[in-house]
C-alpha positions in Angstrom: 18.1 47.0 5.8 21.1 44.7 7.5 24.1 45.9 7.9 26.3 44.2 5.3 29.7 43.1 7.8 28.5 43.0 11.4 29.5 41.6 14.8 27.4 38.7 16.1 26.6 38.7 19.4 24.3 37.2 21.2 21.2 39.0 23.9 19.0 37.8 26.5 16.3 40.3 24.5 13.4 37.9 23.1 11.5 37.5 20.1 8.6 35.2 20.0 5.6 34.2 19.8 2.9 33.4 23.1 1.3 29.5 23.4 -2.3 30.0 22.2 -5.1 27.6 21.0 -6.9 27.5 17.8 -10.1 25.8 16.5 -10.2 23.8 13.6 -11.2 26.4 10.6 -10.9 29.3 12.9 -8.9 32.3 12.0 -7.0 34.1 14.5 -5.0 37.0 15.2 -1.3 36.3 16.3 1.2 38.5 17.7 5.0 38.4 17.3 6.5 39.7 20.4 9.4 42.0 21.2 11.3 42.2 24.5 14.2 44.4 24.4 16.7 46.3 26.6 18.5 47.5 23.2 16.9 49.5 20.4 16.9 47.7 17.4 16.0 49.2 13.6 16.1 46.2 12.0 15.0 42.3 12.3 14.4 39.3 10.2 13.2 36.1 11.3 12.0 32.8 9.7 8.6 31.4 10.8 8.2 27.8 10.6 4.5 26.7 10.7 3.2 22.9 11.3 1.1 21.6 8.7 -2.6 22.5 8.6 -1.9 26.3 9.5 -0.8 28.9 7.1 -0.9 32.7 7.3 -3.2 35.0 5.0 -2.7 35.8 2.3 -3.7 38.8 -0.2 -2.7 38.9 -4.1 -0.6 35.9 -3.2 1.4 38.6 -0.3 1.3 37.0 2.9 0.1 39.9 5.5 2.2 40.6 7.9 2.0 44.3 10.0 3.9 46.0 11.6 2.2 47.5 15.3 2.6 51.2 16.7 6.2 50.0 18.0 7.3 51.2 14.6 8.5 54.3 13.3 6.8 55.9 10.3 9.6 54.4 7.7 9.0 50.8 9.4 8.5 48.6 6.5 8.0 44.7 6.5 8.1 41.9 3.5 7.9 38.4 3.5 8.5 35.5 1.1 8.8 31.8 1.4 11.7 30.2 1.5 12.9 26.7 0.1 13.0 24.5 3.0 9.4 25.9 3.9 10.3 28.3 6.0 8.3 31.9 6.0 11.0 34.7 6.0 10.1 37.9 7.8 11.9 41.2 7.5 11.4 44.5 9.0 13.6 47.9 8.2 13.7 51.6 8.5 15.5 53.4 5.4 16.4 56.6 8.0 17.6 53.9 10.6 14.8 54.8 13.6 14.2 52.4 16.5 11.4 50.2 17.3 9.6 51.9 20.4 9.6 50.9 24.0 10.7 47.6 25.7 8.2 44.9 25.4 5.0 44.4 24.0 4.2 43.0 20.1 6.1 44.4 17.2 4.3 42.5 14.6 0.6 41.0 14.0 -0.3 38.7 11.1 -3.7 36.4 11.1 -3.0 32.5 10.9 -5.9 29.9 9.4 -6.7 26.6 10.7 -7.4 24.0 8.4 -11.0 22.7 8.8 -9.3 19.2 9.9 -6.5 20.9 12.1 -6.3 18.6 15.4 -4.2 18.0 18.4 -0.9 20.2 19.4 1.1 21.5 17.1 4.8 23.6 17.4 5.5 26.9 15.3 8.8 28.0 15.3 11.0 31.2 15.1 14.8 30.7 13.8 17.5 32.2 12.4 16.7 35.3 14.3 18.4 38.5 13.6 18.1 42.2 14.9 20.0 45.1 14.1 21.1 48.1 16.8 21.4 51.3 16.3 25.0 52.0 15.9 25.0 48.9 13.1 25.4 45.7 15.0 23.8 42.5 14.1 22.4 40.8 17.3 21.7 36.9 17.4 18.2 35.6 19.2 17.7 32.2 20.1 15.2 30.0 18.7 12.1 30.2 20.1 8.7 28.0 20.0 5.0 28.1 20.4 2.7 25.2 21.2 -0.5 25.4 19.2 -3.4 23.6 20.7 -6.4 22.7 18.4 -9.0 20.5 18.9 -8.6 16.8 20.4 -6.9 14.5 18.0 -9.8 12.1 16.2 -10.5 8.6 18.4 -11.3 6.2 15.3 -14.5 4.5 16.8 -15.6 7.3 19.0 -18.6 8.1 16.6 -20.8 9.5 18.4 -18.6 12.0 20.2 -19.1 11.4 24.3 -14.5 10.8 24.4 -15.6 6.9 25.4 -15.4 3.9 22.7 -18.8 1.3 24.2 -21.4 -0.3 22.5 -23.1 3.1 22.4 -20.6 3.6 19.3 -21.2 0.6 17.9 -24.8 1.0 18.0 -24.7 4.4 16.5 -22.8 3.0 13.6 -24.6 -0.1 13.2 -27.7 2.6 12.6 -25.7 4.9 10.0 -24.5 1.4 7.8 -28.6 0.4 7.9 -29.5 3.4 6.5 -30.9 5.2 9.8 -31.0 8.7 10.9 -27.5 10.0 12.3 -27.6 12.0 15.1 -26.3 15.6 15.4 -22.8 13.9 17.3 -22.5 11.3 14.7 -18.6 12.0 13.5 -17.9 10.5 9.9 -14.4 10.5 10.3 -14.5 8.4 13.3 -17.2 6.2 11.8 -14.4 5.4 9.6 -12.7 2.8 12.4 -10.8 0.4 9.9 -9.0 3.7 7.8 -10.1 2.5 4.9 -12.3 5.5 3.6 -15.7 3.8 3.6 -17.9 3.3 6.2 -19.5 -0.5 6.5 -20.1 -3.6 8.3 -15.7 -4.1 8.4 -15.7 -1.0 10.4 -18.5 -2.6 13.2 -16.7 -5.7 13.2 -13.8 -3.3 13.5 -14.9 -1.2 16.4 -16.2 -4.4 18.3 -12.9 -5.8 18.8 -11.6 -2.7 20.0 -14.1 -3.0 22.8 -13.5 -6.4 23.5 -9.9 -5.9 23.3 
């Protein structure tokens, strides 16, 4: 795997991951990328997710893989850490090289949770890749911005991105007992955050207007 004593030094190679945009309850394919001008046999890195996205799982094994950058002997693990973090190491028993200079090394698919909102920051740390000829070689940190949907607008119940008496009449409707409509958000029909949905959230959503 790592070499056990090594000499730190630090590169301009990058290991990261690319912005991207995820819906809420989607599952998606992610890509860990590898720009290099030295070969390296070896990494780890520790993957730092927000809350409300986690990677897949199978038999309780997160699934991480490994792309055609890899020699045949390539292997990679993972387990979580402590502080939260998701470790990620990669090795090659006969010490072989990734291949070429840039493209991904590594693919794993992330979920969204169903209520997964707004922007979002995953993180790689605490990178490390080892050379050829033994060396252990320091990346810097590096971040991704996740964009999901729009963050929830308490009051915005029926979905048009504006708070008017359009909202309040859609709510007035679902509290009397009448027919949502196909836009009618629960969540935001809950103005006052009090997890029910009544005539405090219309008095509620009134002020804001007048406000």
């Amino acid at each position: 795997m790592m070499a056990a004593a090594m000499n730190l030094a630090a590169t301009t190679d990058r290991f990261y991951i690319e912005d991207f945009s995820i819906e809420a309850g989607e599952t998606r394919q992610v890509q860990m990328l590898l720009d290099n001008e030295a070969a390296y046999t070896a990494f780890q890195t520790d993957l730092l997710l927000p809350p409300g996205l986690t990677v897949e799982q199978e038999d309780d094994e997160y699934i991480f893989d490994l792309t055609q950058r890899k020699a045949n002997d390539h292997t990679i693990i993972s387990q979580m850490r402590s502080d939260g973090a998701l470790r990620v190491v990669s090795f090659s028993m006969n010490v072989r090289a990734y291949t070429g200079n840039s493209g991904a090394l590594v693919t794993f698919s992330l979920m969204a949770a169903d209520d997964f909102r707004g922007t979002a920051t995953i993180e790689l740390k605490n990178t490390k890749f080892t050379t050829l000829d033994g060396q252990e070689v320091m990346f810097m940190n590096e971040i991704c911005q996740v964009q999901g949907p729009a963050a929830l607008q308490p009051g915005d119940v029926n979905g048009d991105d504006t708070i008017d008496i359009d909202d309040v009449t859609a709510l007035i409707q679902h509290v009397l007992g009448g027919g949502d409509s196909e836009s009618f958000n629960l969540d935001a029909a809950n103005v006052n955050g009090d997890g029910g949905i009544d005539i405090d959230d219309v008095t509620t959503l009134i002020a804001m207007i007048l406000h």
